[in-house]
C-alpha positions as CSV (number, residue, x, y, z in Angstrom):
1,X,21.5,212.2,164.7
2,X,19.7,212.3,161.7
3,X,18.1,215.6,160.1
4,X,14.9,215.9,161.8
5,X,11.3,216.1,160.1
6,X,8.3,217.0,162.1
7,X,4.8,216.1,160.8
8,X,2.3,218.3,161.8
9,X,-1.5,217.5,161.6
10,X,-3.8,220.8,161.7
11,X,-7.4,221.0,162.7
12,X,-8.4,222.6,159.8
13,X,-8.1,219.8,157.2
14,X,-6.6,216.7,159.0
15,X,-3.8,216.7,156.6
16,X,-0.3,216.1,157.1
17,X,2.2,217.8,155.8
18,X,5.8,217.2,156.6
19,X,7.5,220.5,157.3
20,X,11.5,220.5,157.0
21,X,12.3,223.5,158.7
22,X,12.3,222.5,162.7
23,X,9.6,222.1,165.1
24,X,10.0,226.5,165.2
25,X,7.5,226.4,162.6
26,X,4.9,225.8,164.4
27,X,3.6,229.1,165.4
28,X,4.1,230.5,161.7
29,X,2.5,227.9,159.7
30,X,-0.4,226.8,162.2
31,X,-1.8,231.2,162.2
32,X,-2.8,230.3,158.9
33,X,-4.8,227.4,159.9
34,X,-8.1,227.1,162.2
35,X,-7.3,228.0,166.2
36,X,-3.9,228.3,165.4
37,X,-3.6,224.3,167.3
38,X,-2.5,221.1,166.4
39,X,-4.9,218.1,165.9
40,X,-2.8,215.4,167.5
41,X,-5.2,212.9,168.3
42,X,-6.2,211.9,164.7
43,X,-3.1,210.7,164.1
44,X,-3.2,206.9,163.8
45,X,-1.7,204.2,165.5
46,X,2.0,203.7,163.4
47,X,4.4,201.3,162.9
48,X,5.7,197.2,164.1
49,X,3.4,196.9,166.7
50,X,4.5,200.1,168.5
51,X,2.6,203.2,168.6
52,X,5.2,205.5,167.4
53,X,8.2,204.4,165.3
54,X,9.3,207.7,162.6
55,X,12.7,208.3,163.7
56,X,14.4,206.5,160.6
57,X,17.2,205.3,163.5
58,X,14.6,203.6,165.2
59,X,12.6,202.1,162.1
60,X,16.2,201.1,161.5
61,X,16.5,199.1,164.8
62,X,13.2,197.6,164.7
63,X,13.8,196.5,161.1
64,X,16.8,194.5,162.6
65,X,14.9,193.2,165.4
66,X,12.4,192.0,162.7
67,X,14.9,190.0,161.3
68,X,16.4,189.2,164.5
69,X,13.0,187.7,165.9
70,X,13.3,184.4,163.2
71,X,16.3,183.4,164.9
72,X,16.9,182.3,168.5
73,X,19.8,184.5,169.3
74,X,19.9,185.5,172.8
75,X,19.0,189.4,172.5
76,X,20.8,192.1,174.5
77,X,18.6,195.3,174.4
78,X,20.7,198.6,175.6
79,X,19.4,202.6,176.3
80,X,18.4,204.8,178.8
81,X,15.9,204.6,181.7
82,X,12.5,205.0,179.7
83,X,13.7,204.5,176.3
84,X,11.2,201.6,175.2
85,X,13.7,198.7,176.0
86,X,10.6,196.3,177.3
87,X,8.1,197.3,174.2
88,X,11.6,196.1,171.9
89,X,12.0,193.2,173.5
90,X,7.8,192.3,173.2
91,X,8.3,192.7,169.9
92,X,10.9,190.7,169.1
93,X,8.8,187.9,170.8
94,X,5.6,188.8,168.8
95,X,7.0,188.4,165.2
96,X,8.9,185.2,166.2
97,X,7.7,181.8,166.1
98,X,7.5,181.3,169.9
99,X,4.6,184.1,170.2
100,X,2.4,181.0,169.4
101,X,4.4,178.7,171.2
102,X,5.0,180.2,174.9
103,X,4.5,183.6,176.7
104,X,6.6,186.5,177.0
105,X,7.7,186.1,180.8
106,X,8.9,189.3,182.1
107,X,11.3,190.2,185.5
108,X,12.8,193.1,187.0
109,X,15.9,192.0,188.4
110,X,16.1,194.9,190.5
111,X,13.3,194.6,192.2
112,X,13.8,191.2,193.5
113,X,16.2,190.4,196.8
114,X,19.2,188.2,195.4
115,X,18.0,185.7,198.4
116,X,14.8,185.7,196.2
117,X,15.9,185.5,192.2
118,X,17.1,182.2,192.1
119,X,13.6,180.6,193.6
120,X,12.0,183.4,191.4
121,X,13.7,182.0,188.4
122,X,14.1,178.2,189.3
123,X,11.1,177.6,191.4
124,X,11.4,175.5,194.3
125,X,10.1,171.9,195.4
126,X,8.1,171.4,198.7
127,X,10.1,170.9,201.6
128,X,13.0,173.0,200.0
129,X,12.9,175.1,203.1
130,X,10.7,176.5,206.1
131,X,7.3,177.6,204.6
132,X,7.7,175.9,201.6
133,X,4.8,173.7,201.7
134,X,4.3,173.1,197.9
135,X,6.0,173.1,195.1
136,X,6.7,176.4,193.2
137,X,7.0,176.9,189.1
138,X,9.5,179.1,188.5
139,X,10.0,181.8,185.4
140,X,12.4,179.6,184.0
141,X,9.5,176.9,183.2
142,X,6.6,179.4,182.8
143,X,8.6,181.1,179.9
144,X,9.0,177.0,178.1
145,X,8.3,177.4,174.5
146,X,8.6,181.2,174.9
147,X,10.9,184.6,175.6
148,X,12.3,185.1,179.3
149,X,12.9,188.9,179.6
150,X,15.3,189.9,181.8
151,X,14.9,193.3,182.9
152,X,17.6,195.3,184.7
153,X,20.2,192.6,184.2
154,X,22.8,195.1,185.5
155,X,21.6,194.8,188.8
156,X,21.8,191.4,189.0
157,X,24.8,190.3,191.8
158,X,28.0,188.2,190.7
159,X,26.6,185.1,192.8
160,X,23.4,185.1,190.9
161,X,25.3,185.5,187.3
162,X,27.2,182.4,188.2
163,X,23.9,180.5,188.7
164,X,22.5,181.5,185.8
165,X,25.1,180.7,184.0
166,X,24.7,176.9,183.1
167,X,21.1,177.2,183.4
168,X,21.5,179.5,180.0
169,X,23.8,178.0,178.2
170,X,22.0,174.5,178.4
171,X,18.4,175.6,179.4
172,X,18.5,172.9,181.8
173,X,18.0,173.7,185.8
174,X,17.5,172.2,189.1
175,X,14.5,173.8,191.6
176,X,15.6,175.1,195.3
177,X,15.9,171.4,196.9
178,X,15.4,169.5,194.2
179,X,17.7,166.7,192.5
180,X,15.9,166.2,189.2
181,X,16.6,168.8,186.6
182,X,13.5,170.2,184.3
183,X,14.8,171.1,180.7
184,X,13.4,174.1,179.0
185,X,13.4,176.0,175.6
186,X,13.2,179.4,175.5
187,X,14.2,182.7,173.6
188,X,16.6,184.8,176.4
189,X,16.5,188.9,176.1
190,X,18.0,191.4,178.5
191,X,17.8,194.8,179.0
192,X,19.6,197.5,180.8
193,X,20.2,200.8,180.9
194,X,24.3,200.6,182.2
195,X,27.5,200.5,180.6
196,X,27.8,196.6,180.3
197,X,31.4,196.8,178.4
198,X,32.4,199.2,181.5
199,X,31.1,196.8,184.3
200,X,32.9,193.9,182.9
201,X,35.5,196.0,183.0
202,X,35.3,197.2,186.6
203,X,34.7,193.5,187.4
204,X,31.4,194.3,188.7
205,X,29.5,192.2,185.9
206,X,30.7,188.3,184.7
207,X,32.5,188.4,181.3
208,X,31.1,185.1,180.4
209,X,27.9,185.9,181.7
210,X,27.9,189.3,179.4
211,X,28.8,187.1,176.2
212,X,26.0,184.3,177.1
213,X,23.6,187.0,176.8
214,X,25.5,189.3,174.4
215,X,25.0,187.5,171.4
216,X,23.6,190.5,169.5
217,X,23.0,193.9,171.0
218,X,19.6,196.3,169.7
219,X,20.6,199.8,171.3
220,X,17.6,202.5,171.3
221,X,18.5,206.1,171.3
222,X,17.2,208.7,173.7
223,X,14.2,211.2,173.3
224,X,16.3,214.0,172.8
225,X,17.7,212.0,169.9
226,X,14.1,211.0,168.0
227,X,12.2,214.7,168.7
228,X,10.4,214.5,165.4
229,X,8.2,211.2,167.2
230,X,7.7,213.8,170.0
231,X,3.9,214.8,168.2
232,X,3.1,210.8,168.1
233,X,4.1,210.1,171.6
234,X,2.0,212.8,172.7
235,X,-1.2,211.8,170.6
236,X,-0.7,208.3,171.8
237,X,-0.9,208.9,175.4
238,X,-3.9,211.4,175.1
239,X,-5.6,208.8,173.0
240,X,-5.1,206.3,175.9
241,X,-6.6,208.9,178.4
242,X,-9.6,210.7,176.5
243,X,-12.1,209.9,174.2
244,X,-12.6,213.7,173.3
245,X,-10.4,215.3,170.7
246,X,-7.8,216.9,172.6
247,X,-5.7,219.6,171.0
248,X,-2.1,220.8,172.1
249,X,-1.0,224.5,171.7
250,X,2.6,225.3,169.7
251,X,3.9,226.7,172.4
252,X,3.4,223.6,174.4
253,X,5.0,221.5,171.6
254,X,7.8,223.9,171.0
255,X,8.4,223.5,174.5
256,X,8.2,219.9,174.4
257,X,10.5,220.2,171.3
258,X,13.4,222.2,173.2
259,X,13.1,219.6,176.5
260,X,16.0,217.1,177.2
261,X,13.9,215.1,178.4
262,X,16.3,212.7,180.6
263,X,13.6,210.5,181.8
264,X,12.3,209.9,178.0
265,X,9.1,208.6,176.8
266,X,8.1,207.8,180.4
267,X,9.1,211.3,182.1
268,X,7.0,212.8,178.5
269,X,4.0,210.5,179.0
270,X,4.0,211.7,182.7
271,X,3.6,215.0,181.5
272,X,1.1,214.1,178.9
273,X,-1.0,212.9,181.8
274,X,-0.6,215.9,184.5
275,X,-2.2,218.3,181.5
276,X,-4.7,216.1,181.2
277,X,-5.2,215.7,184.9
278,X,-5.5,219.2,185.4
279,X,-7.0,220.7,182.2
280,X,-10.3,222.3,182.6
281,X,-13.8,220.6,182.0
282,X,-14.5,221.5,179.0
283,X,-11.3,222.9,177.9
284,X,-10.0,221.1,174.6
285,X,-6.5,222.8,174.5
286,X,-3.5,221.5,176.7
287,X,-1.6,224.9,176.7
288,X,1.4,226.5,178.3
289,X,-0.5,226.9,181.9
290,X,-1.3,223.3,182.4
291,X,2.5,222.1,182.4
292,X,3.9,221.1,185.8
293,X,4.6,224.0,187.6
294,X,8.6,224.2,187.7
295,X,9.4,221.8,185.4
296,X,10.6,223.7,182.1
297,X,11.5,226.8,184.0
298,X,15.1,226.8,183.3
299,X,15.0,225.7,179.9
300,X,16.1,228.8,177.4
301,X,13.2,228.9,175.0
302,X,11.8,232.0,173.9
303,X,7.9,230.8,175.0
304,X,8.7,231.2,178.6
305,X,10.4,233.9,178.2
306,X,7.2,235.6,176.7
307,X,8.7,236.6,173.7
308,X,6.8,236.8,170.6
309,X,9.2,235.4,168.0
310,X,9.0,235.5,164.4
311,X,9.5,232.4,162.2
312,X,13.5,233.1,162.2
313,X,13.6,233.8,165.5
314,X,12.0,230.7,166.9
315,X,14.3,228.9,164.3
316,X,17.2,230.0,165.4
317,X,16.3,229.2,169.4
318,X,15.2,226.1,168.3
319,X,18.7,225.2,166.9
320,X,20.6,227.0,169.7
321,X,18.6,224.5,172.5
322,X,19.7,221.5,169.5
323,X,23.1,222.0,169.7
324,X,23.0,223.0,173.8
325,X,21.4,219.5,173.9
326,X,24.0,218.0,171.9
327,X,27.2,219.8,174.0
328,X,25.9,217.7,177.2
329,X,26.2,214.8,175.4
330,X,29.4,215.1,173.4
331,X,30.8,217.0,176.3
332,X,31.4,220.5,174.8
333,X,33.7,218.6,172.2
334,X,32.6,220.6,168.8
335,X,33.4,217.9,166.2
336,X,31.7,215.7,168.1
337,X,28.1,217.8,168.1
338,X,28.9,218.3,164.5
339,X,29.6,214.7,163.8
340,X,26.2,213.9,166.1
341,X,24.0,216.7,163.7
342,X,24.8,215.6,160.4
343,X,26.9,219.1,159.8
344,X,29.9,220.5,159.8
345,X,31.7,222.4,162.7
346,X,32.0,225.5,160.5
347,X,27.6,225.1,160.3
348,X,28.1,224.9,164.1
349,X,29.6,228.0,164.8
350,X,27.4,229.7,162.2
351,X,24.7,229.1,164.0
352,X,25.7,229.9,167.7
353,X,26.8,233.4,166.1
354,X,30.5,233.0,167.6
355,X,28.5,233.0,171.1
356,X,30.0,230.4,173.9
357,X,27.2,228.0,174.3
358,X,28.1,225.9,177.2
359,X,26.4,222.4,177.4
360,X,23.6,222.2,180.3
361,X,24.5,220.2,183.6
362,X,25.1,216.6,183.4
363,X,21.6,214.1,183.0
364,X,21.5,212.6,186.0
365,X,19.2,209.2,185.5
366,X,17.7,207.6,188.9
């Protein structure tokens, strides 16, 4: 994890000024400045396509996938449930060749029966079965010319891996009942949000299915991971909902800043939305009061607590909740939350004061 900087847009002048010191700062620097609130929704639109892309790990991946885009590499696209795989794997379509050649055809493959992909994908011809009274295009055919996105590809069953399989290599396929083949040519990217390494593995996913569509992997970090685009995300989604200038309090974003957030920039967005669901006509400022009621109660930040900390103070919480966050994920291991903040254990310990922080309950994703 990368030193995080936080820009910070203030009603008074529209300016932005990048402040180095964490997200703590908020309360201190914005008492100087009109309503003591952030302007969020005059930030513009940033970055490849995608409203918000500062983390310089993510500018990093969608530099890659830039370059990966002019090629027709078959794109495997890795990170947790809500992470931005889909809006990737647009992209990479967009700044390649095919965007004016074909479409980007999208699936779920867990949403769709097993009994059900394979017609889904192949199509079928008339006659193929019981109600099948015409014939059917499948995905395989709409997404000619092209990118086929596979979504969920984890939860696709060993049968329907083995079908697939000669169908990728060769982009050639027959439809249900049918004994001509159709040849296509288009880009392949999957997504997932499991341990693909692990499955094959476990023998629960194909080896040579995971290297047909493993030929180079684009993996996107959590939320918890890219907090400084926390401020973006937020103006983009108010942007998408209201016309009016809507302003979010510090405390709010300090809370927002301190947040796990295991469902990421989906479970965030749903926040977004219930403040603006229930804020009050004529209210401009999403504060503490409009957050779902329950949802941060357990979080150690000194806002609900109702303390009113100073500039250190809030600092200091800030990095204790940084490091808690980084415990869960390195398993209490302290050279590894080190390693994962840029610092050294000796930092670490410096900063929990000798105190035994122990990492928060496992993320449990849906």
């Amino acid at each position: 994890m990368n030193k995080l900087t936080l820009t910070l847009v203030f009603a008074s002048t529209a300016s932005v000024i990048s402040v180095f010191i964490w997200s703590a700062a908020c309360h201190a620097t914005s008492a100087m400045v009109c309503g003591s609130h952030l302007l969020l929704s005059s930030v513009a639109a940033i970055g490849f396509g995608f409203p918000v892309v500062r983390n310089s790990v993510v500018k990093n991946i969608y530099e890659r996938a830039q370059k990966l885009s002019k090629s027709d590499l078959p794109v495997l696209i890795t990170g947790e449930t809500g992470s931005g795989k889909e809006i990737l794997a647009r992209y990479v379509h967009e700044n390649s060749s095919r965007n004016s050649t074909g479409d980007f055809v999208a699936i779920n493959c867990a949403a769709i029966p097993d009994n059900l992909l394979e017609t889904e994908l192949f199509g079928y011809s008339q006659g193929a079965f019981t109600d099948a009274r015409n014939d059917k295009t499948g995905l395989f055919e709409i997404a000619d010319g092209g990118t086929l996105f596979l979504d969920e590809v984890a939860e696709m069953s060993l049968a329907v891996q083995k079908k697939l399989l000669r169908a990728l290599e060769y982009q050639e396929f027959y439809p249900v009942g049918s004994v001509t083949s159709k040849k296509v040519n288009f880009r392949l990217v999957c997504a997932t949000s499991e341990d693909l390494d692990q499955m094959v593995k476990d023998k629960t996913f194909r080896v040579d299915f995971y290297h047909r569509i493993h030929a180079c992997e684009l993996t996107l970090p959590p939320l918890r991971e890219r907090i400084d685009e926390i401020p973006y995300f937020v103006n983009h989604f108010i942007s998408m909902k209201e016309d009016d200038e809507i302003a979010v309090s510090p405390d709010v974003m300090e809370i927002f800043s301190c947040y796990n957030w295991p469902g990421n920039i989906r479970e965030l967005k749903n926040v977004v939305e219930y403040t603006l669901a229930v804020l009050e006509e004529g209210n401009h400022i999403i504060d503490v009061c409009h957050l779902p009621p329950g949802k941060f109660e357990s979080l150690d930040c000194g806002v609900l607590r109702g303390e009113c900390l100073n500039l250190r103070e809030k600092e200091r919480c800030f990095k204790e909740n940084l490091v808690l966050a980084a415990m869960t994920i390195c398993s209490g291991n302290y050279k590894s939350v080190a390693k994962s903040l840029g610092t050294s254990k000796s930092t670490i310990y410096d900063l929990v004061g000798g105190k035994m922080l122990k990492p928060r309950a496992p993320i449990i994703e849906d």
